[in-house]
N, C-alpha and C positions, 0 to 999 in steps of 0.2 A: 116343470119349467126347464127349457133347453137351456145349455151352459153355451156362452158366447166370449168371442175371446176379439176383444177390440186391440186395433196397434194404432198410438201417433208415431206417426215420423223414423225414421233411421231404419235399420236392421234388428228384426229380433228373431231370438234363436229361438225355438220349442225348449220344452224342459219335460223333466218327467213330473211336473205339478198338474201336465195335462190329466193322470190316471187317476185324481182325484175327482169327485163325484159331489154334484148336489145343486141349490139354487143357485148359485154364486154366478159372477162374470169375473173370468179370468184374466187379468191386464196386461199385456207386455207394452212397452216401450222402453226405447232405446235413449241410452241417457242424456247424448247430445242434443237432446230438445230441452236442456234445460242450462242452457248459457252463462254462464255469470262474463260481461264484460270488462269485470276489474281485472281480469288476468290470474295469476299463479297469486295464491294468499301467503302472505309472510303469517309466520308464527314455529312452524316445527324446522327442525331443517331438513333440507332436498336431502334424502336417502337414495342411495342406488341398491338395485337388488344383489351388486358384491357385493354389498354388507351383511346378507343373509344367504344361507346354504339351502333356502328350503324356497326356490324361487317356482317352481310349481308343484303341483300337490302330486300324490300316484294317481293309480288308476283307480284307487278303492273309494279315493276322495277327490274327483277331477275339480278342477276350477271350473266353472260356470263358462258352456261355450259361449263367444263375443258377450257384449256389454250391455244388459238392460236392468231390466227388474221386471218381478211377475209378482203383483199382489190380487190376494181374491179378496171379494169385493161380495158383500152380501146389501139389498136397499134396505138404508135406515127406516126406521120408522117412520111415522108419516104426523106432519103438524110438533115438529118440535120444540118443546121449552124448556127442556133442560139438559147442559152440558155438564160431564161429568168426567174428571181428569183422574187418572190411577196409574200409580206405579213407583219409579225412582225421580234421579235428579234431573237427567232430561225433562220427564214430565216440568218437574218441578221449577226448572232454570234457574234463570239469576231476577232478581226484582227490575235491574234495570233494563233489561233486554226484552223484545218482542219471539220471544219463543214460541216454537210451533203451536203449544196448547193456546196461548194468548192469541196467537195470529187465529187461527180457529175459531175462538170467539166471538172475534172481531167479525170474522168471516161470516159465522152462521148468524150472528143479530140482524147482518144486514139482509140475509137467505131468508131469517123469518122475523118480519119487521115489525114484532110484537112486542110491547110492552110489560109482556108477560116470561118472555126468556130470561133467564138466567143462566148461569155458570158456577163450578164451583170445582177449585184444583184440591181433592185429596191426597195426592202423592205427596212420598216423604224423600228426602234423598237416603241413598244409601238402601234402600230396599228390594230384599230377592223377592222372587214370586211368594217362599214360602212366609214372609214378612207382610207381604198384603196380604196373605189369608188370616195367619194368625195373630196379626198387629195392630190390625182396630181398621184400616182402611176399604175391608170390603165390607164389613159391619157401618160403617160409616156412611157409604156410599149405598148400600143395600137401603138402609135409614131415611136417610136424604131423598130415594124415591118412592118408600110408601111415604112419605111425608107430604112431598109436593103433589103425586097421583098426577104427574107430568107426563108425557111420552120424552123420553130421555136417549140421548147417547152418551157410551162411555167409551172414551178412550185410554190408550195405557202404553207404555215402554217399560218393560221389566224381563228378567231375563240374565241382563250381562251382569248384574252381581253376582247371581249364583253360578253361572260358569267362571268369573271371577274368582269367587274360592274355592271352586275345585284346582282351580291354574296352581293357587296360591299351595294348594296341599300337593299338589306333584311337587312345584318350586321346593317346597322344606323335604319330601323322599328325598329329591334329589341332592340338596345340601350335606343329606344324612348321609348321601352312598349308598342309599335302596331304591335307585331308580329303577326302573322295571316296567317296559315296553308295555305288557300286555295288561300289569296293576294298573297305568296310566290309562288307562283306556275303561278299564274299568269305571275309574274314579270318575271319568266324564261322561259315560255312558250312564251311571247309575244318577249323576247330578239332573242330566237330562231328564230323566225317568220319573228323577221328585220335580223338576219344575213342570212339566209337561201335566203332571197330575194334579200342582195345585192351578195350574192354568183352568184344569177341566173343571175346580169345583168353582173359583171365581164365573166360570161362565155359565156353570148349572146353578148356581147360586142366583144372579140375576136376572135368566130366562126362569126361575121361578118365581119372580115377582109379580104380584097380577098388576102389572103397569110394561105398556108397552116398550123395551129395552132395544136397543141395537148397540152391540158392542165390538170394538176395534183395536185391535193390537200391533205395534210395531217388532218386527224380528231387530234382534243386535247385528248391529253392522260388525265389522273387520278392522280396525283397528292396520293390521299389516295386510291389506290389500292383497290377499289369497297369499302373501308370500311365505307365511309363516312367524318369522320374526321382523324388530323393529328395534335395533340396538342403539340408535339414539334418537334420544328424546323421549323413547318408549322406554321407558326401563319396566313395566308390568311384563314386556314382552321378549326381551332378551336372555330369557333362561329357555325358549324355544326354538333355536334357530338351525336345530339340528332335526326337525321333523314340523312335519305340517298339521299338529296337534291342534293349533290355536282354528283355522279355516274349516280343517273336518270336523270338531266339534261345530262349529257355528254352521254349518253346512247342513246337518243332521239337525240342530236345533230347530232353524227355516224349516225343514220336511217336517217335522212334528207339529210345527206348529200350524203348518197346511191341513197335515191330515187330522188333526182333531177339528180344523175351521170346517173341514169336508162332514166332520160326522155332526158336530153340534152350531152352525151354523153363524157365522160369527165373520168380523173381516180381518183381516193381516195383511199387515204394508209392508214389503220388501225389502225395508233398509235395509239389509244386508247386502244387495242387489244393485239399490241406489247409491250407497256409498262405495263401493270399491271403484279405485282408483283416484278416492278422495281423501285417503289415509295417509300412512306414511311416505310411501311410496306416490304422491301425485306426480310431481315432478320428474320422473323417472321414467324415459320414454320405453325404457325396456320390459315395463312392469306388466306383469299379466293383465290388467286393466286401465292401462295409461289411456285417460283423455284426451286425446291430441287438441279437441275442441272448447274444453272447458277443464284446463291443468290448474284446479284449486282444491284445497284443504279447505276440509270440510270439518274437521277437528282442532278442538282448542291445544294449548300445548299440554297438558297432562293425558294427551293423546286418545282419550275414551271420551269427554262429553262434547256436544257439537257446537261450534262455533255460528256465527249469525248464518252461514251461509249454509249450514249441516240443518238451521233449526228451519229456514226459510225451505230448503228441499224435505224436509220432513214435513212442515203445513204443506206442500203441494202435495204430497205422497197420500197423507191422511185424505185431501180435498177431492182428491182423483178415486181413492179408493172410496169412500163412503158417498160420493156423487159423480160416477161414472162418463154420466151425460152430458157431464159438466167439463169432459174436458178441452183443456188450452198447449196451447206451446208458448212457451215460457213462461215469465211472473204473473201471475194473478194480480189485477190492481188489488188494494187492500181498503176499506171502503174508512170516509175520513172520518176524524174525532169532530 
């Protein structure tokens, strides 16, 4: 099967995700196809890139040329009944909110209008990759499909915990006075390496099910908008503003998580791609990925999980990647209660 690479709307740059290999359809589009007309969201405050020293990355870690997102995209299975949610607290959201897993829901009942669909969120908050393997939720979720002998999709956002505590273990070297450039790098490089592994067994794990699976993972978005650091309101991120640690790990992360979708066949959504310039830095016209066309926060104020407008561009992201065919410029109506 040939690899096709569809664009809506705007400018999109190439990427080196083209050198990746297999059934897939690789997406670009550019992110001003996706509007929000409330204007600039209140919640964090307007940061200017003076606030941080590390306003673009080198050359060993560029910023992503111009503004899109590139997600591959493998087709679901076919005749589905069952929806199946894995990972942390994105997954998870808040009870009263229409989160992307909820909106998806919504979404595919109305896709396949059988009385026979169901759903069902496994995700915990607070959960690394290696917490879904060894924590009961891929056992759960393994369960759940020889149980119903459904044709099932599974989606997931996981990931930013566990480079979350490697941040967190440079942060205390460096409190100690053992900071150390090349340790650093280690610490994220090898964090990379266990989550990327238990990535591989959750997805050999499920394509070994004899029930037909298609599974879907979201990359961690940027938090500091390729800039590096985020000294207010971000306090996770203020002990980096002297290097572009926090971007090149998540940058590297993105590629891994391509090239294992390249070998074992699976889809990945681009948040990383789709949110910058929706961090700390939106409002910042100087910022390496300022919106001119859609200058909103896409993040709550504790600066990592997404606010209605991060969860609303995550159900499009998921919608587009796992139904290609399907897609729109701008909001998908959401079909009624």
């Amino acid at each position: 099967m040939s690899r096709q690479f569809s664009v809506l709307g705007g400018r999109v740059v190439l990427s080196v995700m083209f050198l990746l290999s297999g059934p897939f359809v690789l997406m670009g589009r550019a992110q001003n196809d996706l509007i929000d007309e409330s204007g600039i969201s209140a919640g964090l405050p307007c940061l200017n890139t003076s606030d941080a020293y590390c306003v673009a990355c080198t050359s060993d870690c560029p910023v992503d040329a111009g503004r899109g997102h590139y997600s591959y995209s493998v087709a679901p299975v076919d005749d589905v009944k069952l929806l199946l949610g894995m990972g942390d607290s994105i997954t998870v959201g808040r009870s009263s909110d229409p989160n992307y897993f909820r909106q998806l829901n919504r979404y595919m009942k109305d896709l396949y209008p059988d009385s026979n669909f169901y759903a069902y969120n496994a995700a915990v908050g607070g959960s690394t990759m290696k917490d879904v393997v060894a924590g009961g939720q891929l056992g759960l979720v393994k369960r759940l499909i020889e149980l119903s002998r459904k044709p099932t999709i599974v989606v997931m956002t996981a990931g930013g915990n566990d480079l979350r505590n490697a941040l967190e273990k440079i942060v205390i070297r460096r409190k100690l006075g053992i900071g150390d450039a090349v340790k650093e790098q280690q610490i994220i490089d090898n964090q990379i390496a266990e989550t990327v592994e238990n990535l591989r067994t959750i997805v050999t794990t499920l394509q070994g099910i004899s029930v037909p699976v298609s599974f879907y993972i979201a990359v961690v978005h940027d938090p500091t908008d390729g800039v590096g650091s985020a000294e207010v309101g971000c306090g996770e991120f203020n002990s980096f503003k002297d290097s572009c640690l926090v971007p090149c790990a998540l940058a590297k992360l993105r590629a891994e998580y391509m090239n294992l979708a390249a070998e074992l066949h699976f889809g990945v959504v681009d948040a990383l791609g789709s949110f910058h310039g929706h961090g700390a830095y939106f409002c910042d016209a100087s910022g390496p990925y300022y919106d001119a066309q859609n200058p909103s926060l896409y993040l709550t104020t504790d600066c990592l999980h997404p606010n209605q407008k991060g969860h609303d561009n995550l159900f499009q992201l998921f919608v587009e990647t796992i139904y290609p065919s399907r897609f729109w410029i701008g909001p998908v109506p959401l079909p009624q209660n």
